[in-house]
C-alpha positions in Angstrom: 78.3 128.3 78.7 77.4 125.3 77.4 77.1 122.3 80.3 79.5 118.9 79.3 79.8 115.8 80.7 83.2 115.3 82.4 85.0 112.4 83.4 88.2 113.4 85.9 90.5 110.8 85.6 92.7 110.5 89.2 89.8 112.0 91.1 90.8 112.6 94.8 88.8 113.0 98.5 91.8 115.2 99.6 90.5 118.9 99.7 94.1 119.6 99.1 94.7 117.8 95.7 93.7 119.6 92.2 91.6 117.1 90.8 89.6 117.4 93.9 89.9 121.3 93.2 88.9 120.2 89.7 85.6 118.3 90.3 84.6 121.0 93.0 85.2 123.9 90.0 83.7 121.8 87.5 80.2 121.2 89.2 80.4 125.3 90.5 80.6 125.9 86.7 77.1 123.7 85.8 79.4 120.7 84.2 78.1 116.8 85.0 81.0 115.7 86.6 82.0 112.1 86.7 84.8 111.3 88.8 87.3 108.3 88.6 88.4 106.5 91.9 88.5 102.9 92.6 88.4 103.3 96.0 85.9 106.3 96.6 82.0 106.5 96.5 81.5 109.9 96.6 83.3 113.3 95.8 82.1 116.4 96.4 78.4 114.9 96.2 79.2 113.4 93.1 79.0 109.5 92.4 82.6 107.6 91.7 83.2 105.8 88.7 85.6 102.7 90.0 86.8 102.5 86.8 86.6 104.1 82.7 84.4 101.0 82.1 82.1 101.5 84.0 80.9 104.9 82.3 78.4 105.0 79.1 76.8 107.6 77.7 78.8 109.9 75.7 81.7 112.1 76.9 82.8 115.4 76.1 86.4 116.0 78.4 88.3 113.6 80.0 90.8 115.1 82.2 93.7 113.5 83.4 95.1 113.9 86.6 97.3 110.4 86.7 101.2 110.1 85.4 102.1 108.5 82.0 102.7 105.3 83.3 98.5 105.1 84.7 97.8 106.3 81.3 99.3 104.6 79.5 98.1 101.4 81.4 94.8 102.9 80.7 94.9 103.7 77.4 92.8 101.1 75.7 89.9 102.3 78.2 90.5 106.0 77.4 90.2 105.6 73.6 87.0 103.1 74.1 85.6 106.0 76.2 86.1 108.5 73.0 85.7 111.2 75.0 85.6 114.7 72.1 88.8 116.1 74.2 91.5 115.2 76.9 93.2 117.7 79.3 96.6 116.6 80.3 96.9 118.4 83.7 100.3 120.1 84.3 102.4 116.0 85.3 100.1 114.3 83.1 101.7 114.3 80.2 101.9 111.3 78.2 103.1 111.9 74.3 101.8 108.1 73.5 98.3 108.7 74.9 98.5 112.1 73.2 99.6 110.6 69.5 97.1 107.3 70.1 94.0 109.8 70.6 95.3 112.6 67.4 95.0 109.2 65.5 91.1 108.8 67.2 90.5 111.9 66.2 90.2 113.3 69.9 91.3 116.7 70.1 94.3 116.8 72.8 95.1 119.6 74.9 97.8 120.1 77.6 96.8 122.6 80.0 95.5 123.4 83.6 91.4 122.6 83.5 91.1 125.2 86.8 93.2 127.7 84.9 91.0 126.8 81.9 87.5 127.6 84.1 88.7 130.2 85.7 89.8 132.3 82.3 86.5 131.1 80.2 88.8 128.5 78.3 87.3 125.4 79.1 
């Protein structure tokens, strides 16, 4: 398995919440994770990011754990980040951040990133 750096967009402190789940799984599996809360310092030992701007240094997955309407809002931040994939967690969807980042050449997948780690996908 090859270690990536992953940004998890809509990172939460709730134990309850999948992108908690997500950043927890993704550090278990060897990944540099690089989580995304404005409000947060830390989750699960790893430093927040208070926003997509405030990350440098290349980026191989961003998943997304906010609605459209976040993303969207976001979306000039997201394709500055030109992260090599994004993962649109099950509610994530967004078709215009999907067709904006086909057209950056960012390969776009819509699919579950625990599901993906747990069946070797990721």
């Amino acid at each position: 398995m090859n270690s990536q750096n992953v940004v998890v967009l809509g990172a939460s402190p709730k134990t309850d919440r999948y992108s908690y789940k997500a950043v927890q799984q993704l550090v278990e599996h060897g990944h540099r994770v690089l989580p995304v809360n404005p409000v947060c310092e830390t989750i699960c030992e790893q430093q927040c990011y208070k926003t997509l701007d405030a990350i440098s240094g290349p980026v191989d997955t961003l998943t997304v754990y906010v609605g459209a309407d976040k993303s969207t809002e976001l979306l000039d931040e997201i394709l500055k980040l030109n992260p090599r994939r994004i993962i649109m967690n099950p509610g994530a969807e967004n078709p215009l951040l999907a067709e904006k980042a086909q057209e950056h050449h960012i390969d776009v997948v819509e699919g579950c990133t625990l599901v993906m780690l747990r069946t070797q996908q990721f």
